[in-house]
HTML snippet that shows the backbone in 3Dmol.js (N, CA, C, O; Angstrom):
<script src="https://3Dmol.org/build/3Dmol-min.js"></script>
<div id="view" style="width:600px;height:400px;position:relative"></div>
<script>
const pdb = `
ATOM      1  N   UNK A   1       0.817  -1.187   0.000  1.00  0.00           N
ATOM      2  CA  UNK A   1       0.000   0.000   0.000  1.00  0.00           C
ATOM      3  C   UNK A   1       0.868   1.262   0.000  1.00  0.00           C
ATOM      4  O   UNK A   1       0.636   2.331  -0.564  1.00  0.00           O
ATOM      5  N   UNK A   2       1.911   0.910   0.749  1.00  0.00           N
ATOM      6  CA  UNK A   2       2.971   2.485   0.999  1.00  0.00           C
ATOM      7  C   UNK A   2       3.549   2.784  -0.550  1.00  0.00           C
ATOM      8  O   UNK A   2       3.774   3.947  -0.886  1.00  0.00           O
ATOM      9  N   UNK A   3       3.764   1.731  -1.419  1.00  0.00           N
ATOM     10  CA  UNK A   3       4.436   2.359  -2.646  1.00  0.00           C
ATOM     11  C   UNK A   3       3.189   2.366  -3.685  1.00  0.00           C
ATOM     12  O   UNK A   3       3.375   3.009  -4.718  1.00  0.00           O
ATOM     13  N   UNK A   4       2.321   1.918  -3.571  1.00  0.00           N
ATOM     14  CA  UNK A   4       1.160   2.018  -4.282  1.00  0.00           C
ATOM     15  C   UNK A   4       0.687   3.754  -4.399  1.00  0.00           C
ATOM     16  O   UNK A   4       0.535   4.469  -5.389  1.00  0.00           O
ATOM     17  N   UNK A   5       0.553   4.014  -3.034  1.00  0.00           N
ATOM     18  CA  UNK A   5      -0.124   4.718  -2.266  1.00  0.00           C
ATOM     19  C   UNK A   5       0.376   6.428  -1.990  1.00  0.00           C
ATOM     20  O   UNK A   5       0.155   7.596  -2.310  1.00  0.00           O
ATOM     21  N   UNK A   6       1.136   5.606  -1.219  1.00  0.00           N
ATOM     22  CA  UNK A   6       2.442   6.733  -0.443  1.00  0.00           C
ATOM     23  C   UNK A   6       1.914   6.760   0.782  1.00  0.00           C
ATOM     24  O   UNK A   6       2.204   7.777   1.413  1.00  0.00           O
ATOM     25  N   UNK A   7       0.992   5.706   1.530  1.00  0.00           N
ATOM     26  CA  UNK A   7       0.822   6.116   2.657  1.00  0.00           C
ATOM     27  C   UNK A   7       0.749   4.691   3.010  1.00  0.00           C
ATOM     28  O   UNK A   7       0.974   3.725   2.281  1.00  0.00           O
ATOM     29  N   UNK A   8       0.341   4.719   4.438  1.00  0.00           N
ATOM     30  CA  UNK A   8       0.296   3.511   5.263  1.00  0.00           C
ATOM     31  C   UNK A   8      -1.079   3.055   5.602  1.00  0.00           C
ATOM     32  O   UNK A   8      -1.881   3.756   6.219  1.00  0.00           O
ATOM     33  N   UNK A   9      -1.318   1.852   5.172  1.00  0.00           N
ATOM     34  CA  UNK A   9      -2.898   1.538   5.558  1.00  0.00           C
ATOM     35  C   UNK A   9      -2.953   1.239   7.270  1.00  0.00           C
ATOM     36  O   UNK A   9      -2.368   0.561   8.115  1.00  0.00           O
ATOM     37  N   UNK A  10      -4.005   2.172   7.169  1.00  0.00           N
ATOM     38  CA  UNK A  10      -4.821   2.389   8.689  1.00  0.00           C
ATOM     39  C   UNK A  10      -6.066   1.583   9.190  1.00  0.00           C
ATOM     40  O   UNK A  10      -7.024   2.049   8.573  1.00  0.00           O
ATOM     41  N   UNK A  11      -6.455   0.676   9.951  1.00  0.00           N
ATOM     42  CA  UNK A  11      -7.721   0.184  10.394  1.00  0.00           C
ATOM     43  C   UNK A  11      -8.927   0.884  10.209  1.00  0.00           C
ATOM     44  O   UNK A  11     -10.053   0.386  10.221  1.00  0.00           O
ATOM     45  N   UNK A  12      -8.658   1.960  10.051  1.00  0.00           N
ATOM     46  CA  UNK A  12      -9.771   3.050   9.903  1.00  0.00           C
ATOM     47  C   UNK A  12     -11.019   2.786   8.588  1.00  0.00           C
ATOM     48  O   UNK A  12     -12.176   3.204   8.639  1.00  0.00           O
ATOM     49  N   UNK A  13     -10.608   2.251   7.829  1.00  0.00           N
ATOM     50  CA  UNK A  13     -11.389   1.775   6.558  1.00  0.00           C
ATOM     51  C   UNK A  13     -12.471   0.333   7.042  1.00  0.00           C
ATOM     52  O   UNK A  13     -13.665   0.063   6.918  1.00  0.00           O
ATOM     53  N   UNK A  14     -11.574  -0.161   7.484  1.00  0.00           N
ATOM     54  CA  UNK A  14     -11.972  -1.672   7.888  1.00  0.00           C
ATOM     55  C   UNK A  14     -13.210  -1.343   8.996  1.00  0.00           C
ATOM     56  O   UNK A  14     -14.271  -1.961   9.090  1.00  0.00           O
ATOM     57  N   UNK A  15     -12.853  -0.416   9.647  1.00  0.00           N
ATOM     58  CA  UNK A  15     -13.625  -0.652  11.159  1.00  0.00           C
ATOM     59  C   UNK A  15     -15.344   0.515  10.492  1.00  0.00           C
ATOM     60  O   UNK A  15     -16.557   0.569  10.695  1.00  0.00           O
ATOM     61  N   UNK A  16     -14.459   1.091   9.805  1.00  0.00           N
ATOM     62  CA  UNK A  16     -16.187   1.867   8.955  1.00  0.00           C
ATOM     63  C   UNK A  16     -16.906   0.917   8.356  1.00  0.00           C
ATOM     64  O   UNK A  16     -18.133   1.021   8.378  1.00  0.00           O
ATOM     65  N   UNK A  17     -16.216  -0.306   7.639  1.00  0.00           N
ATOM     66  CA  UNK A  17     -16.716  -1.252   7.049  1.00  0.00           C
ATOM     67  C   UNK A  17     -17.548  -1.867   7.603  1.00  0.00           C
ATOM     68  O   UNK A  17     -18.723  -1.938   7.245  1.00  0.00           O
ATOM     69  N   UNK A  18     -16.824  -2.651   9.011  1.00  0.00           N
ATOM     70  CA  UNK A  18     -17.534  -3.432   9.332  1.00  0.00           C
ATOM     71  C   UNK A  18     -19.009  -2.396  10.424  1.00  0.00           C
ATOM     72  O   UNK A  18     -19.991  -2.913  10.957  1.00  0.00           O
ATOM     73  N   UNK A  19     -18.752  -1.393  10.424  1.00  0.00           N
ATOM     74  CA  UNK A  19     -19.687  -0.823  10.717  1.00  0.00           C
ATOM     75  C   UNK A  19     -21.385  -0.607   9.906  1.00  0.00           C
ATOM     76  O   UNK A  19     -22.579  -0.518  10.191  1.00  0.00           O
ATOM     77  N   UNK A  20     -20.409  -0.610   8.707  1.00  0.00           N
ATOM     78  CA  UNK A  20     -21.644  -0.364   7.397  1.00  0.00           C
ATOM     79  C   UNK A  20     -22.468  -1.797   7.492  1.00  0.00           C
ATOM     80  O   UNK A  20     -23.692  -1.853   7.367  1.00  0.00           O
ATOM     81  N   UNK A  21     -21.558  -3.036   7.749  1.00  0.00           N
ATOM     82  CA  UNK A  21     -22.416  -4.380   7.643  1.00  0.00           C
ATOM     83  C   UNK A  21     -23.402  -4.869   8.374  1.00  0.00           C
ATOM     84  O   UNK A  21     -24.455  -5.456   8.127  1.00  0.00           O
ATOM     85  N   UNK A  22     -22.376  -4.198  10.145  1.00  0.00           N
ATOM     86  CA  UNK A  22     -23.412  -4.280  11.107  1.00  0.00           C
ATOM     87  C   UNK A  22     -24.946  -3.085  10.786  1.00  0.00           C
ATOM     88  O   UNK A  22     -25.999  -3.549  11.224  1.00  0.00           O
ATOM     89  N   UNK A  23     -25.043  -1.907  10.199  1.00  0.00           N
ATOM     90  CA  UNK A  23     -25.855  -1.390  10.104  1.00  0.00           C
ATOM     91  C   UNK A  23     -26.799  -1.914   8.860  1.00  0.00           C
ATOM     92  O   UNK A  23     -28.002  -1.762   9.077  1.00  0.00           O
ATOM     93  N   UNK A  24     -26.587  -2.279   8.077  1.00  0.00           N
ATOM     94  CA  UNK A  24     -27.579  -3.050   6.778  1.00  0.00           C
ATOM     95  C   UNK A  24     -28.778  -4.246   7.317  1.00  0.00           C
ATOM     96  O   UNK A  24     -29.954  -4.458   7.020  1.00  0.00           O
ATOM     97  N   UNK A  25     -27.743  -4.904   8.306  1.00  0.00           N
ATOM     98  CA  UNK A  25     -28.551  -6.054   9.356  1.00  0.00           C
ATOM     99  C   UNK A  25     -29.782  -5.351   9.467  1.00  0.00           C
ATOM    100  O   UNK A  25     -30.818  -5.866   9.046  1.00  0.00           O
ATOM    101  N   UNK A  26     -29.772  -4.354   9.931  1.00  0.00           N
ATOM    102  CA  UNK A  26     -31.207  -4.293  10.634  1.00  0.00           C
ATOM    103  C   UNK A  26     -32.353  -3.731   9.289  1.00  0.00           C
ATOM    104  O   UNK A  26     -33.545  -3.501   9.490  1.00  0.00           O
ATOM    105  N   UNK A  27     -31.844  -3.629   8.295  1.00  0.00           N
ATOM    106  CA  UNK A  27     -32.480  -2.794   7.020  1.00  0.00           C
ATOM    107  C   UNK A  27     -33.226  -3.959   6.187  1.00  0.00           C
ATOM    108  O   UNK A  27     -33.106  -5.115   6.594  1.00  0.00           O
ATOM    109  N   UNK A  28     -33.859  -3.738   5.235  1.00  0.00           N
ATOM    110  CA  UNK A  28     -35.116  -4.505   5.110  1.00  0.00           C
ATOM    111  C   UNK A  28     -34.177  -4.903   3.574  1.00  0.00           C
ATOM    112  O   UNK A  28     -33.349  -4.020   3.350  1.00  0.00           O
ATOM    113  N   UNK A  29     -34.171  -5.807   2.737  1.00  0.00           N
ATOM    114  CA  UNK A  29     -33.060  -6.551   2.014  1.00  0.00           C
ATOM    115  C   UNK A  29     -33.003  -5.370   0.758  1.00  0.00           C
ATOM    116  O   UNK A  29     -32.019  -4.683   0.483  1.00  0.00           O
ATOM    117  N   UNK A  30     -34.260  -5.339   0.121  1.00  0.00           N
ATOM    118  CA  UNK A  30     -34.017  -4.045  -0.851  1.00  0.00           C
ATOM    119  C   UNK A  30     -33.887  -2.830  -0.202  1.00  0.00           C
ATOM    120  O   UNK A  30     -33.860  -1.975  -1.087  1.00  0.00           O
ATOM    121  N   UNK A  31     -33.802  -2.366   0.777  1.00  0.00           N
ATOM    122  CA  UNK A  31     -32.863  -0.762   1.658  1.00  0.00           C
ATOM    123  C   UNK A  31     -31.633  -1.261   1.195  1.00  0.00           C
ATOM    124  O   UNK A  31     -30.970  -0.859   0.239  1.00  0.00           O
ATOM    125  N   UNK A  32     -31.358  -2.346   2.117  1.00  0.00           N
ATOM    126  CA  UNK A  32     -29.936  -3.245   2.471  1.00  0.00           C
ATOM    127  C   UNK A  32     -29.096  -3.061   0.949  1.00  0.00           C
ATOM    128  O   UNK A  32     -28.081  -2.386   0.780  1.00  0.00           O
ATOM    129  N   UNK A  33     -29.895  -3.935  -0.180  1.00  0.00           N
ATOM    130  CA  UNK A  33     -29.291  -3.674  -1.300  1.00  0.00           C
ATOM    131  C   UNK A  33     -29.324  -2.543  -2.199  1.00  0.00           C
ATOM    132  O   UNK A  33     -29.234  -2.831  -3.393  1.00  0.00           O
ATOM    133  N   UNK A  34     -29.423  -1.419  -1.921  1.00  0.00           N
ATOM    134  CA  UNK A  34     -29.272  -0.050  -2.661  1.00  0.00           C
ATOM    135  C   UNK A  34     -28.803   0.724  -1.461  1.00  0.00           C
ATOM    136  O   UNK A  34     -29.177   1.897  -1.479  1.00  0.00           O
ATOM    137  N   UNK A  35     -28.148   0.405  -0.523  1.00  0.00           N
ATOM    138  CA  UNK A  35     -27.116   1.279   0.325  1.00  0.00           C
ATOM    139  C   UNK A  35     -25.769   0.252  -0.218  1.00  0.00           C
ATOM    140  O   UNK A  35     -24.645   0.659   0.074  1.00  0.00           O
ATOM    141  N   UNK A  36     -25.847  -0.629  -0.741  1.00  0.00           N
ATOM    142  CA  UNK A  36     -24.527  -1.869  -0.709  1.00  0.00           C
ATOM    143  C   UNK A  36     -24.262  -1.415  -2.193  1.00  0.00           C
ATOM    144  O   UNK A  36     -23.123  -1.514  -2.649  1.00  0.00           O
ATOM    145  N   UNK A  37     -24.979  -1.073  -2.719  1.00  0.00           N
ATOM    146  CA  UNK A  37     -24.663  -0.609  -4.238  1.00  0.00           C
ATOM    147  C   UNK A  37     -24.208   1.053  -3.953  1.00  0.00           C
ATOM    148  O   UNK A  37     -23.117   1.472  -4.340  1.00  0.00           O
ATOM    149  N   UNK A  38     -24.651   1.443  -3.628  1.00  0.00           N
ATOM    150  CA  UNK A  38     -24.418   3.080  -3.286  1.00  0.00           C
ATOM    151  C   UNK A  38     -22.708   2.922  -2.620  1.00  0.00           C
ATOM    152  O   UNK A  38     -21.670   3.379  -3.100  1.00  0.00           O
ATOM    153  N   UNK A  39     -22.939   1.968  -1.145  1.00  0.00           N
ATOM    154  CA  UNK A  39     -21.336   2.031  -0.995  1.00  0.00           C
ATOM    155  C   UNK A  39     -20.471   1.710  -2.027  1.00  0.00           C
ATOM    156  O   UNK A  39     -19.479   2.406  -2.245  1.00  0.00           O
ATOM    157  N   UNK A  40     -20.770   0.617  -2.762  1.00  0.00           N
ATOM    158  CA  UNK A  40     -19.760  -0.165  -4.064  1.00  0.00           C
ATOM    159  C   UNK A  40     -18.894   1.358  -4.639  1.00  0.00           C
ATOM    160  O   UNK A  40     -17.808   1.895  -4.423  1.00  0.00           O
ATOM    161  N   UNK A  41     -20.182   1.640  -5.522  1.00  0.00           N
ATOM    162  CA  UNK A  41     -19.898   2.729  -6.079  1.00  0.00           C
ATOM    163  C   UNK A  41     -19.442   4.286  -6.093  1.00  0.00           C
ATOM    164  O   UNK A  41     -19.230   5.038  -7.045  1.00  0.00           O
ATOM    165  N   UNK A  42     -19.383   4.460  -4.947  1.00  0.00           N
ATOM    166  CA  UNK A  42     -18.627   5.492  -4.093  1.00  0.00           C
ATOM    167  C   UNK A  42     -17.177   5.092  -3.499  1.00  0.00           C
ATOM    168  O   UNK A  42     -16.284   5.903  -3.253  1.00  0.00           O
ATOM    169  N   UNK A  43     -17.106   3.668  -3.310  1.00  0.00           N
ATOM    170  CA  UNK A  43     -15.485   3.168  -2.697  1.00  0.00           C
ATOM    171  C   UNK A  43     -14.676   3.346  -4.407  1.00  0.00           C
ATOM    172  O   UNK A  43     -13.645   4.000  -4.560  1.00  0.00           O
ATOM    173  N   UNK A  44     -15.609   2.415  -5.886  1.00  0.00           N
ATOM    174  CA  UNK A  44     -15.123   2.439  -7.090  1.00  0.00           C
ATOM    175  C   UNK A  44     -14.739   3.921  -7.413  1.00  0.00           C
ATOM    176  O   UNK A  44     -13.692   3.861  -8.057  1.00  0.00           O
ATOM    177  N   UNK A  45     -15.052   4.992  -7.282  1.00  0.00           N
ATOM    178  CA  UNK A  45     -15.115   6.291  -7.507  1.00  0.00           C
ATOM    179  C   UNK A  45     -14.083   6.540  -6.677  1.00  0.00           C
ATOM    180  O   UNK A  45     -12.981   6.588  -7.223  1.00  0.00           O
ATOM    181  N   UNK A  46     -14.121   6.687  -5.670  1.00  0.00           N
ATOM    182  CA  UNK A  46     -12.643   7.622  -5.047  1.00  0.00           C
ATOM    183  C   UNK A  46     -11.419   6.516  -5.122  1.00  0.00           C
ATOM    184  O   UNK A  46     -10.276   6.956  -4.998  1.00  0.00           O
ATOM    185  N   UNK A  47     -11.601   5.155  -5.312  1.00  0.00           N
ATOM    186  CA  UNK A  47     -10.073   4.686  -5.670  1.00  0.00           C
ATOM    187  C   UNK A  47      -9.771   4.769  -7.383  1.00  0.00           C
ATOM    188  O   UNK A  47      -8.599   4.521  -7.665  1.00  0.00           O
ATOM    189  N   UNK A  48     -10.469   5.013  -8.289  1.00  0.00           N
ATOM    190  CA  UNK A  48     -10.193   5.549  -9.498  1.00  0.00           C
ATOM    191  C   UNK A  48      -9.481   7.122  -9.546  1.00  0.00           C
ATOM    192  O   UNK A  48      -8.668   7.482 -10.397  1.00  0.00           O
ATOM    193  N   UNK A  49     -10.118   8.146  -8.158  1.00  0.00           N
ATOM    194  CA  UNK A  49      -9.431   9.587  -8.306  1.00  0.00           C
ATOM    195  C   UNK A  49      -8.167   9.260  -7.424  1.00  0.00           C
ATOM    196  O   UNK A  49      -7.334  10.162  -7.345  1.00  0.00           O
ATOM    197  N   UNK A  50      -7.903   8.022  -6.715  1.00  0.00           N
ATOM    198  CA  UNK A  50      -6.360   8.190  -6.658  1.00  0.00           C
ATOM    199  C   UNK A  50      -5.049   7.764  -7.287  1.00  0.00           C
ATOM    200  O   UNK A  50      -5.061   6.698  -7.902  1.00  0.00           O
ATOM    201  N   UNK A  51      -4.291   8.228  -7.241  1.00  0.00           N
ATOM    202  CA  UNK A  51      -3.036   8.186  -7.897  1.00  0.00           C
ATOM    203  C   UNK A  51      -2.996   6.316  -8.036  1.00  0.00           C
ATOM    204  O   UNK A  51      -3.631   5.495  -7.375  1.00  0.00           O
ATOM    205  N   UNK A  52      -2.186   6.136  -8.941  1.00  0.00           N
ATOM    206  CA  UNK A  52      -1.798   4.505  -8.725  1.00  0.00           C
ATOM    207  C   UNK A  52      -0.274   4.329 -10.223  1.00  0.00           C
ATOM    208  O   UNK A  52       0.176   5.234 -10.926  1.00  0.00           O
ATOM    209  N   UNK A  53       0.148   2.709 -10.211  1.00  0.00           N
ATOM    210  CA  UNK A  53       1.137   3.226 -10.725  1.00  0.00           C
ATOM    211  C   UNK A  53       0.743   2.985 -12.233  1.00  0.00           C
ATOM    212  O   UNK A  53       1.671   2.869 -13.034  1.00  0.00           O
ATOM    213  N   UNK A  54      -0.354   2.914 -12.616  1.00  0.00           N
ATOM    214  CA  UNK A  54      -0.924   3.327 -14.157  1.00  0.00           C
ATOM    215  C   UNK A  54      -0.153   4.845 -14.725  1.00  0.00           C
ATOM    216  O   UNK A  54       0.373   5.079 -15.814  1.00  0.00           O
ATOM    217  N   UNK A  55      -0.287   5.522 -13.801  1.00  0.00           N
ATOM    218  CA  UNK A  55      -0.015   7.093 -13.381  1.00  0.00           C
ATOM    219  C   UNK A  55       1.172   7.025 -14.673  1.00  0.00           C
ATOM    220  O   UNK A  55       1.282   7.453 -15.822  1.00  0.00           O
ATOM    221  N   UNK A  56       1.911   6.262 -13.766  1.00  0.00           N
ATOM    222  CA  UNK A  56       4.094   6.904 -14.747  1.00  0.00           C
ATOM    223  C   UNK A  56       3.773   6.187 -15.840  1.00  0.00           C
ATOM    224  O   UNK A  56       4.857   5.849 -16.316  1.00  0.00           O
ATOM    225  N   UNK A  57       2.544   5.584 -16.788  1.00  0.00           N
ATOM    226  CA  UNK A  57       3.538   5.271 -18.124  1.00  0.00           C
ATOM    227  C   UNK A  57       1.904   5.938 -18.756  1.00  0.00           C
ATOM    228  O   UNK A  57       0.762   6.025 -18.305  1.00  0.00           O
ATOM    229  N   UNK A  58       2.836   6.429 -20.446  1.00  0.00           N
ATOM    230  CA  UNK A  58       1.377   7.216 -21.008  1.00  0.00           C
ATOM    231  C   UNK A  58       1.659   5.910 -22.068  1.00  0.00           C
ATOM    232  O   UNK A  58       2.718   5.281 -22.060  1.00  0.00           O
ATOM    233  N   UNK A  59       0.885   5.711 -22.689  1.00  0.00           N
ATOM    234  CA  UNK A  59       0.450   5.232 -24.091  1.00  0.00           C
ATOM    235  C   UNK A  59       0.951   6.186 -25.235  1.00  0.00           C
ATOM    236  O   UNK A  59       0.560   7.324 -25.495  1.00  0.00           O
ATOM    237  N   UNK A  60       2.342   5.093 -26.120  1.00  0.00           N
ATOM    238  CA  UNK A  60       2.418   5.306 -27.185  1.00  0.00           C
ATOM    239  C   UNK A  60       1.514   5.385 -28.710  1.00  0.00           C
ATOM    240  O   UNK A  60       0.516   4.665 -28.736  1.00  0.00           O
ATOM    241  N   UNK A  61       1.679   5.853 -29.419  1.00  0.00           N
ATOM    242  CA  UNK A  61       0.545   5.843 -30.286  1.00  0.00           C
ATOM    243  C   UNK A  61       1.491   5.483 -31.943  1.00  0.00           C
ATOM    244  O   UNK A  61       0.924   5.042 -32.942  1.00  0.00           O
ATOM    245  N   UNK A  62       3.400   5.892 -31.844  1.00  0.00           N
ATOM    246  CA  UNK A  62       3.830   5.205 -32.585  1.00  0.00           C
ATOM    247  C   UNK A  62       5.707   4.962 -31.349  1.00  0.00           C
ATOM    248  O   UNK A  62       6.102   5.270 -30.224  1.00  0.00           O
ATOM    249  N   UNK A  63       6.228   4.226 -32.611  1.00  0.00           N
ATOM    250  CA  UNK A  63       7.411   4.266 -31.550  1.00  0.00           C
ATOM    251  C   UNK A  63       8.330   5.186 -31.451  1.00  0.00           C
ATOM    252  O   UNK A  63       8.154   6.231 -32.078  1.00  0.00           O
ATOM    253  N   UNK A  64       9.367   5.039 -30.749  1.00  0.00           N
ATOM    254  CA  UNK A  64      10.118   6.492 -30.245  1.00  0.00           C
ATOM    255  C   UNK A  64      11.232   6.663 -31.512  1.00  0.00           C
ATOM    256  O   UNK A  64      11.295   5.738 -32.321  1.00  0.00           O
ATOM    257  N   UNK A  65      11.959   7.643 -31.656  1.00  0.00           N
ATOM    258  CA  UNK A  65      12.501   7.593 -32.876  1.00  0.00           C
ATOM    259  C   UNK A  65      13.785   7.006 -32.815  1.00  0.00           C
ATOM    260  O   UNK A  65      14.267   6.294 -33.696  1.00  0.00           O
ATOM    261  N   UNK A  66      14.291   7.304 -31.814  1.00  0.00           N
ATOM    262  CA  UNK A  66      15.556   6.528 -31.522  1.00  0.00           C
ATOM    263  C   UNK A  66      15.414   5.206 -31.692  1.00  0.00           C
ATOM    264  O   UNK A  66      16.464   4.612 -31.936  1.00  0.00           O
ATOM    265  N   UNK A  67      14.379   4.529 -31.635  1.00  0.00           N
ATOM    266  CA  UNK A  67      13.936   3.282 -31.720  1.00  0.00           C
ATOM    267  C   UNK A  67      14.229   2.892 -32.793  1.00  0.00           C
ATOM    268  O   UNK A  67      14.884   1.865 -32.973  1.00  0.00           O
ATOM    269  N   UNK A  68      13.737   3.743 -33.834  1.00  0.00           N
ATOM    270  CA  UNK A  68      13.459   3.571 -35.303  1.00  0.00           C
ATOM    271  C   UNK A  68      15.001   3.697 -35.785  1.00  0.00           C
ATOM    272  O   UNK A  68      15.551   2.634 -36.072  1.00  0.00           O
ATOM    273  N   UNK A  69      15.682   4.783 -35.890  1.00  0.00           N
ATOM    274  CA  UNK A  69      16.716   4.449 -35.691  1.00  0.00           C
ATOM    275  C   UNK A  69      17.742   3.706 -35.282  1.00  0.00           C
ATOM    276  O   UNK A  69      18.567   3.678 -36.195  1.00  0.00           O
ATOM    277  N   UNK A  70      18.137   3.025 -34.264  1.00  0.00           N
ATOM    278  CA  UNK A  70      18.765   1.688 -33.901  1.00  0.00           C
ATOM    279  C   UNK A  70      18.403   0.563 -34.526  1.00  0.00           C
ATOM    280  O   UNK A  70      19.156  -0.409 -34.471  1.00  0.00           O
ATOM    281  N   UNK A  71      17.048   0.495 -35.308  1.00  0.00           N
ATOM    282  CA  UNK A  71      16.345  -0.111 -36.130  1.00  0.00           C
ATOM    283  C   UNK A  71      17.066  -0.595 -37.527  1.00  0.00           C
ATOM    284  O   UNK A  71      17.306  -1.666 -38.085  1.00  0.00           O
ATOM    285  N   UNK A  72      17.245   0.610 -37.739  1.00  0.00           N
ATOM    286  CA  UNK A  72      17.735   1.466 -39.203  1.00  0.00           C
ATOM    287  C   UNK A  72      19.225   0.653 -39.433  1.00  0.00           C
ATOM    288  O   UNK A  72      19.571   0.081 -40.466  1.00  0.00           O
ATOM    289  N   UNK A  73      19.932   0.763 -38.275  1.00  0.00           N
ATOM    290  CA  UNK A  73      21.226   0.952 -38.457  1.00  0.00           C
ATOM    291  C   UNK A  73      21.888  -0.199 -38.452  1.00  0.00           C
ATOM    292  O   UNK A  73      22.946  -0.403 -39.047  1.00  0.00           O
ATOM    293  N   UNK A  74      21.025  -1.313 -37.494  1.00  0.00           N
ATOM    294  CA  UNK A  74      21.374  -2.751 -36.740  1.00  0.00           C
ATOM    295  C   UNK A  74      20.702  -3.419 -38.185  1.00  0.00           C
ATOM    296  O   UNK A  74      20.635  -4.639 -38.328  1.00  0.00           O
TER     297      UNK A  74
END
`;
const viewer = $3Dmol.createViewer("view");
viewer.addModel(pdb, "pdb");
viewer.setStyle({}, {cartoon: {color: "spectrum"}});
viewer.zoomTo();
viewer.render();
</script>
């Protein structure tokens, strides 16, 4: 997580979690299942706006020229 991340995973996620599970219990199954979809999709959403190491490489679209060159020559 620290080089993923840059930070250190904290219990803090886990213990909201298991908070969210204990609270669904008491909810009637369709509440239950459109708060479980609502969480999904709000955890999918903010780990897409963070950094990850997709980040350092862009997509070529042809190759580099030096490439082509060493190509050329070899």
């Amino acid at each position: 997580n620290y080089y993923r991340y840059g930070t250190f995973k904290d219990c803090a996620a886990r213990y909201d979690h298991l908070k969210f599970c204990l609270s669904i219990k008491t909810k009637s199954s369709q509440v239950a299942q459109v708060m479980i979809q609502k969480r999904d999709a709000d955890s999918r959403a903010q780990k897409k706006s963070l950094p990850n190491s997709e980040d350092v490489w862009s997509l070529r679209s042809h190759p580099p020229e030096e490439l082509l060159e060493l190509a050329r020559q070899g």
